[in-house]
KOLBAGU-785954 format. One record per residue: residue number from 1; x, y, z of N, C-alpha, C in turn; residue in one letter. Coordinates in steps of 0.2 Angstrom, whole numbers, plus 5000, padded with zeros to 4 digits. Last residue first. Layout:
// KOLBAGU-785954
+-----+------+------+------+------+------+------+------+------+------+------+
: pos :  n.x :  n.y :  n.z : ca.x : ca.y : ca.z :  c.x :  c.y :  c.z : code :
+-----+------+------+------+------+------+------+------+------+------+------+
: NUM :    X :    Y :    Z :    X :    Y :    Z :    X :    Y :    Z :    a :
...
+-----+------+------+------+------+------+------+------+------+------+------+
// end
This chain:
// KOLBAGU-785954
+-----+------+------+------+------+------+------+------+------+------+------+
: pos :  n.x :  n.y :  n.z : ca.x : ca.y : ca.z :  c.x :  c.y :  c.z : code :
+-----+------+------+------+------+------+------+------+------+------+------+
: 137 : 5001 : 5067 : 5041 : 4992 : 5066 : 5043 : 4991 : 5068 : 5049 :    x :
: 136 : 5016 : 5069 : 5040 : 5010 : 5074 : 5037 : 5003 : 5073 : 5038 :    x :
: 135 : 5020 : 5059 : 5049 : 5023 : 5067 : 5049 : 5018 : 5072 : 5046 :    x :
: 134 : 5015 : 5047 : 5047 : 5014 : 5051 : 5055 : 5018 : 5058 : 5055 :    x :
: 133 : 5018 : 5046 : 5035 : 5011 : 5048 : 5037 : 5012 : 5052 : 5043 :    x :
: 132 : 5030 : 5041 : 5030 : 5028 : 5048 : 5031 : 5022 : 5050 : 5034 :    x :
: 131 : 5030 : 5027 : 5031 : 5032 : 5029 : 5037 : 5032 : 5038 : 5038 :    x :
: 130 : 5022 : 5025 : 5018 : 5018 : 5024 : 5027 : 5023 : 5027 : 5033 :    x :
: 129 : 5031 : 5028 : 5011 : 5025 : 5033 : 5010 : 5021 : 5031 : 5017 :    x :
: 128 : 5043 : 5019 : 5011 : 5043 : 5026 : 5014 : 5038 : 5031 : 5016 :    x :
: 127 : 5035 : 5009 : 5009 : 5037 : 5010 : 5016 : 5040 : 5016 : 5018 :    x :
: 126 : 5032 : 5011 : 4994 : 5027 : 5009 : 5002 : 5029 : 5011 : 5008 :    x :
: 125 : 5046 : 5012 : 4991 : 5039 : 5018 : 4990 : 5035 : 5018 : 4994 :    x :
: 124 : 5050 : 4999 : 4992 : 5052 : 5005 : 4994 : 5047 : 5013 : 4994 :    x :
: 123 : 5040 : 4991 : 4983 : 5040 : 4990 : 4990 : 5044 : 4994 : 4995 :    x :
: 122 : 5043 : 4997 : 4971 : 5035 : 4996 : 4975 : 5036 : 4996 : 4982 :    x :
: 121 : 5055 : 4989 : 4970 : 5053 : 4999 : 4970 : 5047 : 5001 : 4973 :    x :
: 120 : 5053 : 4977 : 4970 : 5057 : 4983 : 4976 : 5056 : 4990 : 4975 :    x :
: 119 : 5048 : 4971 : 4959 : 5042 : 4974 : 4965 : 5044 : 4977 : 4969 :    x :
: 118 : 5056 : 4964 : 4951 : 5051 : 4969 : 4949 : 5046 : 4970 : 4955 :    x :
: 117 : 5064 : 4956 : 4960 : 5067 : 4962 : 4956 : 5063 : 4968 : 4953 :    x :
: 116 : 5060 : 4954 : 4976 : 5059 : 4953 : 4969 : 5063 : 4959 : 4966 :    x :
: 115 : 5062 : 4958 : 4989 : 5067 : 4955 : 4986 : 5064 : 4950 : 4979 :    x :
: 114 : 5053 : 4965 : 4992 : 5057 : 4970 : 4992 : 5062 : 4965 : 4990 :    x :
: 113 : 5041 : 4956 : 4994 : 5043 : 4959 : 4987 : 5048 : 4964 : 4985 :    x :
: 112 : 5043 : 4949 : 5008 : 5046 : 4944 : 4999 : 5044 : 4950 : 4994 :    x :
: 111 : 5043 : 4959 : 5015 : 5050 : 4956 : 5015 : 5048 : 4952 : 5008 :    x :
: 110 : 5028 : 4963 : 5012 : 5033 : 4967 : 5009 : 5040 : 4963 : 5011 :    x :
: 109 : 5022 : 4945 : 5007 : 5021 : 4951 : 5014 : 5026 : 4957 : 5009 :    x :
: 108 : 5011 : 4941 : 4992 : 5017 : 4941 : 4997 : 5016 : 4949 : 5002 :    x :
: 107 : 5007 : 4934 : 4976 : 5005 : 4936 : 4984 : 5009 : 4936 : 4988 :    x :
: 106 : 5005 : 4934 : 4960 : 5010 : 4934 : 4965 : 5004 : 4934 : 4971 :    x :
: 105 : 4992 : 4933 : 4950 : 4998 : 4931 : 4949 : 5005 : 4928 : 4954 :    x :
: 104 : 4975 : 4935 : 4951 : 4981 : 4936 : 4955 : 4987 : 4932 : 4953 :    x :
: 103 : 4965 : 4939 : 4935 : 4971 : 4933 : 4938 : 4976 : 4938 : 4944 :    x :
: 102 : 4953 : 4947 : 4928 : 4959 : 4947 : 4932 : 4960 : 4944 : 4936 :    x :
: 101 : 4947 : 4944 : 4914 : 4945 : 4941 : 4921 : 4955 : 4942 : 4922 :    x :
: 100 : 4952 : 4947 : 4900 : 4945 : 4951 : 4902 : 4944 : 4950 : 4908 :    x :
:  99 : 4962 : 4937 : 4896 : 4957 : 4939 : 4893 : 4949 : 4941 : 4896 :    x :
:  98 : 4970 : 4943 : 4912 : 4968 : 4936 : 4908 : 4961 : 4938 : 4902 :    x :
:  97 : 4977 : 4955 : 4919 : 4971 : 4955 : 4913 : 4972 : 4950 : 4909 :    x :
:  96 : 4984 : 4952 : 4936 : 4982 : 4953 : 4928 : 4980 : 4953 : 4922 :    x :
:  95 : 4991 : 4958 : 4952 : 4985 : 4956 : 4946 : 4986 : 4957 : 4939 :    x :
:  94 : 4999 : 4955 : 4965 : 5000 : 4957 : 4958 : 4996 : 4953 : 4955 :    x :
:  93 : 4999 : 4962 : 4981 : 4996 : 4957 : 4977 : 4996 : 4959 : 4968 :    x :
:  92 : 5004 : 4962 : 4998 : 5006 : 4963 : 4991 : 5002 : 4959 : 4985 :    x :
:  91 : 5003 : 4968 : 5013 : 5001 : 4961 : 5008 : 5002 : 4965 : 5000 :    x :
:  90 : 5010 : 4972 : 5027 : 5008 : 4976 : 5023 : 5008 : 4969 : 5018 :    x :
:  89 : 5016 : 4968 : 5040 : 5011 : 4966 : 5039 : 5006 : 4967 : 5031 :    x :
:  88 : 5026 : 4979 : 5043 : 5030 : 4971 : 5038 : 5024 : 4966 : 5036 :    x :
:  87 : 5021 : 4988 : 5048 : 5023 : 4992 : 5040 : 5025 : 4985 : 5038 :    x :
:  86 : 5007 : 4985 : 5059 : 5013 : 4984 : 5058 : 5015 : 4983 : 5049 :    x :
:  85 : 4994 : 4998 : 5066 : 4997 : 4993 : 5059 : 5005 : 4992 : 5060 :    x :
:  84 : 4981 : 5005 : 5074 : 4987 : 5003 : 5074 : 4990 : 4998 : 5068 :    x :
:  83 : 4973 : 5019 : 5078 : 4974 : 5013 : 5073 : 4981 : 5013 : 5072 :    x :
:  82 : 4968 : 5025 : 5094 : 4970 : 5025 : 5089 : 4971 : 5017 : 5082 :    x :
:  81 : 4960 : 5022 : 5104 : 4957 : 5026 : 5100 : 4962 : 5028 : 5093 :    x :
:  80 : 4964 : 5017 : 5117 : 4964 : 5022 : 5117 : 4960 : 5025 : 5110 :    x :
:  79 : 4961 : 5001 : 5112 : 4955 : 5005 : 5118 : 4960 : 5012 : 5117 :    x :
:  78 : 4964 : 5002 : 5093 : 4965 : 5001 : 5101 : 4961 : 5003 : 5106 :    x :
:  77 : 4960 : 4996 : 5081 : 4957 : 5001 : 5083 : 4959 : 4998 : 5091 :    x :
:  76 : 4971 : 4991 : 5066 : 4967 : 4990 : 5071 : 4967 : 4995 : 5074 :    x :
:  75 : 4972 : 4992 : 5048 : 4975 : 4996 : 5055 : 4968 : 4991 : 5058 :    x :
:  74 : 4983 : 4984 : 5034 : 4977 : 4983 : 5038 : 4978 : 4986 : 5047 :    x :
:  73 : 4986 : 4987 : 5018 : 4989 : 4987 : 5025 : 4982 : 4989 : 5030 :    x :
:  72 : 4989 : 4981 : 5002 : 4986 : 4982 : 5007 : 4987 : 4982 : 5014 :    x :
:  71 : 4992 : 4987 : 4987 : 4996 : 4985 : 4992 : 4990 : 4986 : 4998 :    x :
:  70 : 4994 : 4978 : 4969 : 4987 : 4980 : 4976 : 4993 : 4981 : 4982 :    x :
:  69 : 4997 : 4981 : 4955 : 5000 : 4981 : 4961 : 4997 : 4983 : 4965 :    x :
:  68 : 4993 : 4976 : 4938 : 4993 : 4979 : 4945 : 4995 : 4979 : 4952 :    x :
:  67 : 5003 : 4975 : 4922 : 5000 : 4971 : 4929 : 4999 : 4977 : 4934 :    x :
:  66 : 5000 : 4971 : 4904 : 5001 : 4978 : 4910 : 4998 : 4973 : 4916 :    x :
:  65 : 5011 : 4959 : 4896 : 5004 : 4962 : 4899 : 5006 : 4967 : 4905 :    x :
:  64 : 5027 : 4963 : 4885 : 5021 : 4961 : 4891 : 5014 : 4965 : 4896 :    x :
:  63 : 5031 : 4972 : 4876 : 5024 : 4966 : 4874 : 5023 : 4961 : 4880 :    x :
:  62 : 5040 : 4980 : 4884 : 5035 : 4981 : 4878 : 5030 : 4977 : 4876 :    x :
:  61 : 5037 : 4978 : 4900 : 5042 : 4978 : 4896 : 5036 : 4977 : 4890 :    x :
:  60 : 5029 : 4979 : 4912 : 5034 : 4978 : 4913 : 5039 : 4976 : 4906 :    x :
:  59 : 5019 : 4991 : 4920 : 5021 : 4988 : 4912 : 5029 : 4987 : 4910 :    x :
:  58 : 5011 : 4993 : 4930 : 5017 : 4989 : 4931 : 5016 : 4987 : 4924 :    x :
:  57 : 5004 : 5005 : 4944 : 5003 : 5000 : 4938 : 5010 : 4999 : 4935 :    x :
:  56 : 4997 : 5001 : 4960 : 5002 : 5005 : 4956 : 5001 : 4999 : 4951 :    x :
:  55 : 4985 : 5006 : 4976 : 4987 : 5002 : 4968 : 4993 : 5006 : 4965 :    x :
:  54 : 4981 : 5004 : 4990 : 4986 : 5008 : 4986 : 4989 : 5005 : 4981 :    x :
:  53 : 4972 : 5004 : 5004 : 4973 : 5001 : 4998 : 4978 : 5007 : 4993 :    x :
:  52 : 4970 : 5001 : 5020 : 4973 : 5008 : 5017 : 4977 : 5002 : 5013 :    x :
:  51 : 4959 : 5000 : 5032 : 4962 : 4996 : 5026 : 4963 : 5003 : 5023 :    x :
:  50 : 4952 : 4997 : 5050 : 4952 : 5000 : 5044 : 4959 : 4998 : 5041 :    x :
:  49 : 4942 : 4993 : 5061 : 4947 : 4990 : 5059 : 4947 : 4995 : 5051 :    x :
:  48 : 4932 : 4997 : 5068 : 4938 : 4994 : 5073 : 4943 : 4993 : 5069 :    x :
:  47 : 4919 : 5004 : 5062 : 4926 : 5006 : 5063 : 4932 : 5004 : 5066 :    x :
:  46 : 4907 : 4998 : 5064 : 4911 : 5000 : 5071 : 4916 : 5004 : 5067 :    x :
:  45 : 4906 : 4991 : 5051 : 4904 : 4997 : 5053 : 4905 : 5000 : 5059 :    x :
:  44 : 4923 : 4986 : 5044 : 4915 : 4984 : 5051 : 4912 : 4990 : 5050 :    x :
:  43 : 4931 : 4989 : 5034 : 4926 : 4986 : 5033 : 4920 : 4983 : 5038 :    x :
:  42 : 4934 : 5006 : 5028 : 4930 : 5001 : 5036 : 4927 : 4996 : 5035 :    x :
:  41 : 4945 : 5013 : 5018 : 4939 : 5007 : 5020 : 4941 : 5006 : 5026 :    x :
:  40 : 4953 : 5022 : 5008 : 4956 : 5020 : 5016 : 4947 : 5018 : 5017 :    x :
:  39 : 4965 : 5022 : 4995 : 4959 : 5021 : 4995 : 4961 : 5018 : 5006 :    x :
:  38 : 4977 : 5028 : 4980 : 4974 : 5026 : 4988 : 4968 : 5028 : 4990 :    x :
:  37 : 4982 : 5025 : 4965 : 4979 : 5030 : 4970 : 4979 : 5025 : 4977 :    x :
:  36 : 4994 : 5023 : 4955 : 4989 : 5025 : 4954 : 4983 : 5027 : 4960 :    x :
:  35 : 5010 : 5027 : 4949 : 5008 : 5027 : 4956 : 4998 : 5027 : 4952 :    x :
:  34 : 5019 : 5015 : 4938 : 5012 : 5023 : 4936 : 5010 : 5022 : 4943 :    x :
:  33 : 5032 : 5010 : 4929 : 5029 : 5010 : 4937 : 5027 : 5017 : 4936 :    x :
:  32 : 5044 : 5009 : 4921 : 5038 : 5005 : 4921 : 5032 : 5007 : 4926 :    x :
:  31 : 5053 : 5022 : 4925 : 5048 : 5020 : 4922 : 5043 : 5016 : 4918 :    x :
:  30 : 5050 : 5021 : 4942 : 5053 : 5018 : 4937 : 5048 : 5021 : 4931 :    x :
:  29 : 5048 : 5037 : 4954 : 5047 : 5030 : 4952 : 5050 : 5028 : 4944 :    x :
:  28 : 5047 : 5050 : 4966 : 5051 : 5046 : 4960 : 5052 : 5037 : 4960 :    x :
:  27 : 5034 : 5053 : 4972 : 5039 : 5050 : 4973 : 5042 : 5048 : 4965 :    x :
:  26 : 5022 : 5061 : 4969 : 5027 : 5065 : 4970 : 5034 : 5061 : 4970 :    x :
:  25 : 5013 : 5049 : 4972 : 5011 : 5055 : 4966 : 5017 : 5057 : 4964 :    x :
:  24 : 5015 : 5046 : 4987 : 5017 : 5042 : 4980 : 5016 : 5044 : 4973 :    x :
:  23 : 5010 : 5058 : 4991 : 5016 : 5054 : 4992 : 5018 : 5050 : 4987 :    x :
:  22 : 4996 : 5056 : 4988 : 5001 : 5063 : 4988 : 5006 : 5061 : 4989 :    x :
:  21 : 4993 : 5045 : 4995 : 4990 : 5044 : 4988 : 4996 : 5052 : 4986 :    x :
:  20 : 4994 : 5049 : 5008 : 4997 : 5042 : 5005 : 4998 : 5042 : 4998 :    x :
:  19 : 4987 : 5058 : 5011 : 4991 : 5059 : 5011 : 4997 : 5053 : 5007 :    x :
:  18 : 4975 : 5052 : 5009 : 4974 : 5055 : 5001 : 4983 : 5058 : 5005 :    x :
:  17 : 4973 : 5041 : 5015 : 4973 : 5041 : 5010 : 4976 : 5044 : 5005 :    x :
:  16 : 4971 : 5048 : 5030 : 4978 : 5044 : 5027 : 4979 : 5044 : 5019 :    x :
:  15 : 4961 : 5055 : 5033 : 4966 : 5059 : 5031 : 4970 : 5054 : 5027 :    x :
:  14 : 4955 : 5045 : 5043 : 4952 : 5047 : 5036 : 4955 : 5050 : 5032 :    x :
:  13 : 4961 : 5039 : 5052 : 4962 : 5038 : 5048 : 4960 : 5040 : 5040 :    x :
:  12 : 4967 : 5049 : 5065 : 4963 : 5050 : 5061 : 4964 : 5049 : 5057 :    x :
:  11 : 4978 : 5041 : 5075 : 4975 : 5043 : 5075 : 4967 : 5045 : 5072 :    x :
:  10 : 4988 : 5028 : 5071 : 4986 : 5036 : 5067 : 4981 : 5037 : 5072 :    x :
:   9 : 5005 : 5022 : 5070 : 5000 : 5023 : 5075 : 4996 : 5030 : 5071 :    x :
:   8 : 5015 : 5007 : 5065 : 5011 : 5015 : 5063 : 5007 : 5015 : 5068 :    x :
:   7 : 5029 : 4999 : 5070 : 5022 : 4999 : 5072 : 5020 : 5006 : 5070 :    x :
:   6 : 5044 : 4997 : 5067 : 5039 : 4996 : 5062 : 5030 : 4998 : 5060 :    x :
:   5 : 5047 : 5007 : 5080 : 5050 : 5003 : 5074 : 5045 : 5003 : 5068 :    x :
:   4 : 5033 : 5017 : 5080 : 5037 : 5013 : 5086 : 5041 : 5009 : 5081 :    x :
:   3 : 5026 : 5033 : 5077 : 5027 : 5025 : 5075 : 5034 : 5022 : 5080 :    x :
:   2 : 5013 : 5045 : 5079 : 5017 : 5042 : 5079 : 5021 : 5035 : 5079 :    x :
:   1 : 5000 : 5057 : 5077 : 5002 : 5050 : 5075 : 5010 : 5050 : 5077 :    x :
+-----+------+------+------+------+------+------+------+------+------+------+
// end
């Protein structure tokens, strides 16, 4: 693997997840803020397009609702064979427990939640954890 500014390149995406999910296990985070996993999907059966999901949980203060942090980042499949993703294309999505039906609350690329106050750490951790991959997958 190897990355071009912002552009990830992988190879073999089967690997990503669990180095992703090992990353953010290990990364010093807030104490609101529980790394909770990664998850790497196909949604063609070709394989042309694969998704590398990465929840964190977010209890943002004593008597507010606990929210989740979806982070989605979507690779395409080049003619050479690899997956490719751009790290500022990566979607953010903060969910909530509405009496028992999960409400999406926020939606945004990583530049709008690197300048939230409660989603920069998230958003830092993201970008650090993707730009480590092409070192450890």
């Amino acid at each position: 693997m190897r990355q071009e500014m912002d552009k990830i390149r992988i190879k073999n995406p089967d690997f990503m997840g669990k180095v992703y999910e090992d990353f953010i296990r290990n990364a010093k985070v807030g104490k609101n803020v529980k790394p909770g996993g990664a998850l790497v999907t196909f949604p063609d059966k070709d394989r042309n397009v694969c998704e590398l999901s990465a929840t964190y949980i977010v209890k943002p203060g004593r008597f507010a609702k606990e929210q989740r942090i979806i982070v989605v980042m979507t690779f395409q499949k080049d003619e050479n064979g690899e997956y490719i993703s751009d790290l500022e294309e990566s979607v953010f999505h903060v969910v909530q427990n509405n009496n028992g039906d999960l409400r999406e609350t926020w939606k945004g690329k990583i530049k709008d939640a690197e300048s939230l106050d409660n989603l920069k750490d998230i958003a830092e951790i993201h970008r650090n954890a993707v730009l480590a991959l092409p070192e450890k997958a």
